[in-house]
C-alpha positions in Angstrom: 0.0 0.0 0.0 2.7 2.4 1.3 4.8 1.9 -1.8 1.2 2.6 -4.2 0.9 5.5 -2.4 4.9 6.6 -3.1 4.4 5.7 -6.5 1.2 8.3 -7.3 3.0 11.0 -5.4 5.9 10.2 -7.6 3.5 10.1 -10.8 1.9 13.6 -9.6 5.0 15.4 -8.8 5.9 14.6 -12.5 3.1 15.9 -13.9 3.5 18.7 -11.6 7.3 19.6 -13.1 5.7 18.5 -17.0 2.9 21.9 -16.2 6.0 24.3 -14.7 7.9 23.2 -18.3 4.6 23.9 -19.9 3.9 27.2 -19.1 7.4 28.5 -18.1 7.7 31.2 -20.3 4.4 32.3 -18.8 5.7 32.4 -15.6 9.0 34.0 -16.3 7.2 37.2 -17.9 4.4 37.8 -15.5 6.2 37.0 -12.3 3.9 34.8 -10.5 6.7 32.6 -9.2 8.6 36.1 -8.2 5.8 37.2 -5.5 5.3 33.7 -3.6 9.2 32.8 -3.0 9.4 32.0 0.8 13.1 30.5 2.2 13.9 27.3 0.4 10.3 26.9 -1.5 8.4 28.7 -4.2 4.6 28.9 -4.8 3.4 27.7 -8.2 -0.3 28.4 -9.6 -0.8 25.1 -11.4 -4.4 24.9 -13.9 -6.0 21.9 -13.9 -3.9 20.0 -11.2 -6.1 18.0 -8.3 -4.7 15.1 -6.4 -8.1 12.6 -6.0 -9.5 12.6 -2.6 -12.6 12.3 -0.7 -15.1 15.5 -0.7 -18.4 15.4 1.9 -21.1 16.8 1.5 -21.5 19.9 3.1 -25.0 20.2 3.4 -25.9 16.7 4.4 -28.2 15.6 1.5 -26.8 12.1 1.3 -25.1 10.1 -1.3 -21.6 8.3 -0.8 -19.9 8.0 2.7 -22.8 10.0 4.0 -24.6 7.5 6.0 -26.5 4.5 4.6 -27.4 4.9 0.8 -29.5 2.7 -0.8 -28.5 1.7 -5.1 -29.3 3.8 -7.4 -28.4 7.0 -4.8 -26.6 9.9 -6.5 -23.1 10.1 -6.2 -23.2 14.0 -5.8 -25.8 16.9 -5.8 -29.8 16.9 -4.5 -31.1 12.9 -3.6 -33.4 13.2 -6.4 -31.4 13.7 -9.2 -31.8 17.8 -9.6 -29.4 20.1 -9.3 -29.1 23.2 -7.8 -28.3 26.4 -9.2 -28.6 28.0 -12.7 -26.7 26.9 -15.4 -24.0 28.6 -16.9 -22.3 29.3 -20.6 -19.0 29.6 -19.3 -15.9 27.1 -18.1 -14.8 26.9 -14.8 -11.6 27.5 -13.8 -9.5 25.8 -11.7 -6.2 25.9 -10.1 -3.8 24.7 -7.6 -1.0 25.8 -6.1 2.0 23.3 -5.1 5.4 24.3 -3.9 8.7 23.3 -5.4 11.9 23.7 -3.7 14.4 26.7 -5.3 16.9 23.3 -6.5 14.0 21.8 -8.6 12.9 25.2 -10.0 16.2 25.5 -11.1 16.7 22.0 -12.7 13.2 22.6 -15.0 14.9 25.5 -15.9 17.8 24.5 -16.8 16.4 21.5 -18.5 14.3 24.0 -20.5 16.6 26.5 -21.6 19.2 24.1 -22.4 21.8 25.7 -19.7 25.0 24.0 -18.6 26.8 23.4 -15.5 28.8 26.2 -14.2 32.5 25.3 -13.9 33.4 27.3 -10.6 36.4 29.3 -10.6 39.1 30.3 -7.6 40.6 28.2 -4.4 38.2 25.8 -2.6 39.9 27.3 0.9 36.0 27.0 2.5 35.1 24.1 4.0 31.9 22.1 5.0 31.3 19.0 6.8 29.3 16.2 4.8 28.1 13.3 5.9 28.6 10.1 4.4 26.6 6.9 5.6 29.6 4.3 4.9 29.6 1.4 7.4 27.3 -1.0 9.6 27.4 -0.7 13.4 25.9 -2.6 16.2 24.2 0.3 17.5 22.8 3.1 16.9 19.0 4.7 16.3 16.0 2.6 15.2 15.6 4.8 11.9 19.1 3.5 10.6 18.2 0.3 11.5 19.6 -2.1 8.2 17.1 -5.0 8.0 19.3 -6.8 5.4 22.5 -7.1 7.9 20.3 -7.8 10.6 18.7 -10.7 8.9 22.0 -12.0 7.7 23.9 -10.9 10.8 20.4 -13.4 12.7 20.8 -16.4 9.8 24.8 -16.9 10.6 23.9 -17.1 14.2 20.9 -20.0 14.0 23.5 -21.5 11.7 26.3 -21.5 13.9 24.1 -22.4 16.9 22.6 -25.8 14.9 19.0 -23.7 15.2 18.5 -23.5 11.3 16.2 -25.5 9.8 15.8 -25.5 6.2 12.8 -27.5 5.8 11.2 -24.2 7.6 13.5 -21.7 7.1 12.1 -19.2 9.8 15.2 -16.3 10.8 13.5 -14.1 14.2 16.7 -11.6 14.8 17.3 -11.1 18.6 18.5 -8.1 19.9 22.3 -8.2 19.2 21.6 -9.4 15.6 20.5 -6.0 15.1 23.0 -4.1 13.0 22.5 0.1 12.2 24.3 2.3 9.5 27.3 4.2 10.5 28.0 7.2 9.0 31.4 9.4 9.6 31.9 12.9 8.9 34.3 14.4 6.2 35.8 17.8 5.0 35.1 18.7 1.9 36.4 21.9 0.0 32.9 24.5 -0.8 33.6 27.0 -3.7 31.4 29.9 -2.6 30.2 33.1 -4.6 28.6 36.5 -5.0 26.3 38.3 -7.6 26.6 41.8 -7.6 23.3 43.7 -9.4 23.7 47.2 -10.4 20.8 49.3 -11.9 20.0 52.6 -13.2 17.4 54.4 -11.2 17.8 57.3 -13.3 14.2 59.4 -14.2 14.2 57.6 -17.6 13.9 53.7 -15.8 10.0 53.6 -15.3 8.4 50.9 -13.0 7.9 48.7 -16.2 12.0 48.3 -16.8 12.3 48.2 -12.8 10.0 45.3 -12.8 12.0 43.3 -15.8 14.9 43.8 -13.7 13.1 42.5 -10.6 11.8 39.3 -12.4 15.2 38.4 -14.3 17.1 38.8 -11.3 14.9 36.5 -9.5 15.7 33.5 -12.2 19.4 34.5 -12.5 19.6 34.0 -8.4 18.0 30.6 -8.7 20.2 29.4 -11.1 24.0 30.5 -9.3 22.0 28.9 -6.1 21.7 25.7 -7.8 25.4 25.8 -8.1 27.0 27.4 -5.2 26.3 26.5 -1.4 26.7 29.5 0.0 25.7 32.9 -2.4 25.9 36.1 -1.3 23.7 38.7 -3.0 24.8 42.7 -3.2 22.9 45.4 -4.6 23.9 48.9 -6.1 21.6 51.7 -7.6 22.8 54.9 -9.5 21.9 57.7 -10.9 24.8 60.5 -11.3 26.1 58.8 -7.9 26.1 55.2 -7.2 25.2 53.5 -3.4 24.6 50.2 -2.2 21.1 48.9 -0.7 19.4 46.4 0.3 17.1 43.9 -2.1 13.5 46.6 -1.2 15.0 49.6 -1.6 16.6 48.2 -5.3 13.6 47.3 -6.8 11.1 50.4 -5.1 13.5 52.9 -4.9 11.9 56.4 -6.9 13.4 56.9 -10.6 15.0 60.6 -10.8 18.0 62.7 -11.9 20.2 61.8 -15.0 22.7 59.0 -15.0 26.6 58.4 -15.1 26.9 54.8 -15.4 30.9 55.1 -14.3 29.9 55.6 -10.5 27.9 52.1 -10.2 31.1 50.3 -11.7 33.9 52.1 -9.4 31.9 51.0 -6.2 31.5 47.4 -8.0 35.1 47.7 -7.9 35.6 48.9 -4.5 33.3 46.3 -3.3 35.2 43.5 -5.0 38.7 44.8 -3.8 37.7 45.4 0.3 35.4 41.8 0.4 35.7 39.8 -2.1 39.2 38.0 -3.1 39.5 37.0 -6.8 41.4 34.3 -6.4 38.4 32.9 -3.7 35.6 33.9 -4.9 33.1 33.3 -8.0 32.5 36.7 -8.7 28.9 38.0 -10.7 28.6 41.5 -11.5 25.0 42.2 -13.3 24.2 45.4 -14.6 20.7 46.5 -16.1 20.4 50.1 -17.4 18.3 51.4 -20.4 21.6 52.2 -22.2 21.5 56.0 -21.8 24.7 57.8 -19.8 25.5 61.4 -19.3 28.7 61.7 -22.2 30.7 59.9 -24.2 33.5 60.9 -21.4 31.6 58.8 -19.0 31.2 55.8 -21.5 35.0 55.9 -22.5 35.4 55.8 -18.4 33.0 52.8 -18.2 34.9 51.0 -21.2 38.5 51.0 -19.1 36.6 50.2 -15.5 35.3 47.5 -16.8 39.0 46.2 -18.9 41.2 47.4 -16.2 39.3 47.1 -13.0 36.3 44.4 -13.4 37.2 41.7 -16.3 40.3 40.8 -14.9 38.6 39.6 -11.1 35.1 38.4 -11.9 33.9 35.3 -13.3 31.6 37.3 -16.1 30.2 40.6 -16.5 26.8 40.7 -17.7 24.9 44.0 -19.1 21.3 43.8 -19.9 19.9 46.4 -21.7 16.2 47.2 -21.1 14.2 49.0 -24.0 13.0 52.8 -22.7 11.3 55.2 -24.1 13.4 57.6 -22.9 16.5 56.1 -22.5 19.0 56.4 -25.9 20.3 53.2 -26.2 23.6 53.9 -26.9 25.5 52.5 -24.3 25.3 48.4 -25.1 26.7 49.6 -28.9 29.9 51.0 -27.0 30.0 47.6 -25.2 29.9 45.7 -28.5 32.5 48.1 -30.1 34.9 47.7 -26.8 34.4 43.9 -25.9 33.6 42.5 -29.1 36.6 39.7 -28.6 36.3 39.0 -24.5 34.7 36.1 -24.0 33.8 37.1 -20.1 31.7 39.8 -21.0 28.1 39.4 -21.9 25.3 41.5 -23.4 21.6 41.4 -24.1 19.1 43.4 -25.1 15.7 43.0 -23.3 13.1 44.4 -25.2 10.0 43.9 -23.2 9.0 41.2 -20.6 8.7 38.2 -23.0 12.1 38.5 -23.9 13.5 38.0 -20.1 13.4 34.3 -21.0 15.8 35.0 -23.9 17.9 37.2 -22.2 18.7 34.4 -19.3 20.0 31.6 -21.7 22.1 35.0 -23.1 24.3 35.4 -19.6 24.0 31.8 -18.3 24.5 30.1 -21.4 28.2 29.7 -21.2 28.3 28.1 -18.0 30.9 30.0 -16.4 
């Protein structure tokens, strides 16, 4: 019975994963998934998704596992056959949600988009402890208990006592026949990371580009989480000046003033020198702007931040461009005329919400 039951929640959990493929690119442009992340587990509004089960009947009119029925009683509805209500011309709709641990979101996506495992970077000088179930003991807890050493561990004593008896081959372990899994701890090397996300909060970034930026930055998390045990997340806003905040104030903060992109990248910089060691950590900076900037000075001080100061240390550099109507634009065409031979820097152009889904198999793509 027990190992039905683990098979339909096995069957169900599929088809659960099968409707997340099915309508991801739904859910990565209207940020359901965003709103209803909790620690380790996300929310998902599922169509059409029931597990079967038991429903009484509220208003105690009979019917099955109501009482005694007699045959030819009515499963559901009124005794006598009618039901209540007027009838309708439209279809029902119905929904479910289930939760999905942050891992398995990112495996369907990964699966859907096609994206490969990323190949850490720098020393493995952080450590964990893991542990590793690798021998049998003679005591220990009841829920290590292994049945198949105790029965063999119960067989070689009737055996060796003359009580076996093959014409009724009955084994009935005894207390020190009981054997348990031992486990022992080991030290094992963690590579560890951070993703630094930088946008322009200039007046020209309206709550429409804020919110691209909010729902792609959601998935891009998910994904480095899959891969890293410990990831730190640090955000910086700009305008003319650049400062760092926390996760709210990044994605409500007011849009105003003009923009020099330069600032946001010098206290990247700063950020990576004072805390974060190149050579031990996995380094992320992401950095979403509408692709306007206050001179062509400021742009030709971006371009050598960004050779000198952030392509040496980091891991990739990512620039997503999100479409404005205010914003020029100009700024990803300097990338492409500056970068067009690194292979660590990455660019993409995110016209609208539908194309988030695009623009994350752009930076994750290579796997670095």
């Amino acid at each position: 019975m027990v190992e039905r039951i683990e098979k339909d929640v096995s069957r169900f959990k599929g088809i659960v994963k099968g409707k997340i493929r099915q309508n991801l690119k739904k859910y990565m442009s209207t940020g359901e998934i965003v709103g209803k992340k909790g620690k380790d587990l996300v929310s998902i509004p599922l169509p059409q998704i029931d597990i079967p089960h038991f429903q009484f009947d509220d208003q105690k009119k009979g019917g099955v596992g109501q009482g005694e029925g007699n045959p030819g009683d009515p499963v559901n509805g009124d005794p006598d056959g009618e039901a209540s209500g007027q009838a309708g011309d439209q279809p029902g709709e119905h929904s479910r949600e289930v939760e999905m641990s942050i891992e398995e979101l990112a495996q369907i996506m990964g699966e859907e988009l096609s994206l490969p495992k990323i190949q850490p970077k720098g020393k493995d000088n952080i450590t964990t402890e893991k542990t590793k179930y690798s021998g049998i003991s003679p005591v220990g807890p009841n829920s290590l208990r292994h049945f198949k050493k105790t029965y063999k561990q119960a067989l070689r004593r009737q055996i060796s006592l003359g009580q076996y008896n093959a014409a009724n081959p009955v084994i009935v372990p005894i207390k020190s026949d009981i054997r348990y899994r031992s486990w022992k701890e080991t030290v094992k090397p963690e590579t560890n990371a951070v993703v630094i996300f930088m946008m322009d909060v200039s007046g020209s970034m309206e709550q429409e580009q804020k919110e691209i930026v909010r729902i792609e930055t959601f998935w891009i998390d998910t994904w480095l989480r899959a891969h890293y045990k410990d990831l730190e997340t640090r955000y910086i806003v700009h305008d003319t000046v650049a400062k760092e905040v926390d996760r709210e104030t990044f994605f409500s903060l007011k849009e105003s003033g003009g923009t020099i992109i330069s600032s946001a990248y010098k206290l990247c910089s700063e950020l990576i020198q004072k805390e974060y060691s190149p050579e031990e950590w996995n380094i992320y900076p992401f950095h979403f702007s509408d692709g306007d900037n206050w001179s062509d000075k400021d742009n030709n001080e971006c371009m050598n931040l960004i050779k000198d100061q952030l392509l040496p240390n980091v891991n990739m550099f990512c620039y997503g461009q999100v479409e404005s109507r205010y914003g020029s634009g100009k700024f990803i065409k300097e990338l492409q005329k500056n970068f067009k031979d690194e292979d660590n820097i990455i660019l993409s152009e995110i016209e609208n919400k539908e194309a988030i889904m695009n623009s994350i198999k752009t930076f994750l793509g290579k796997g670095k």
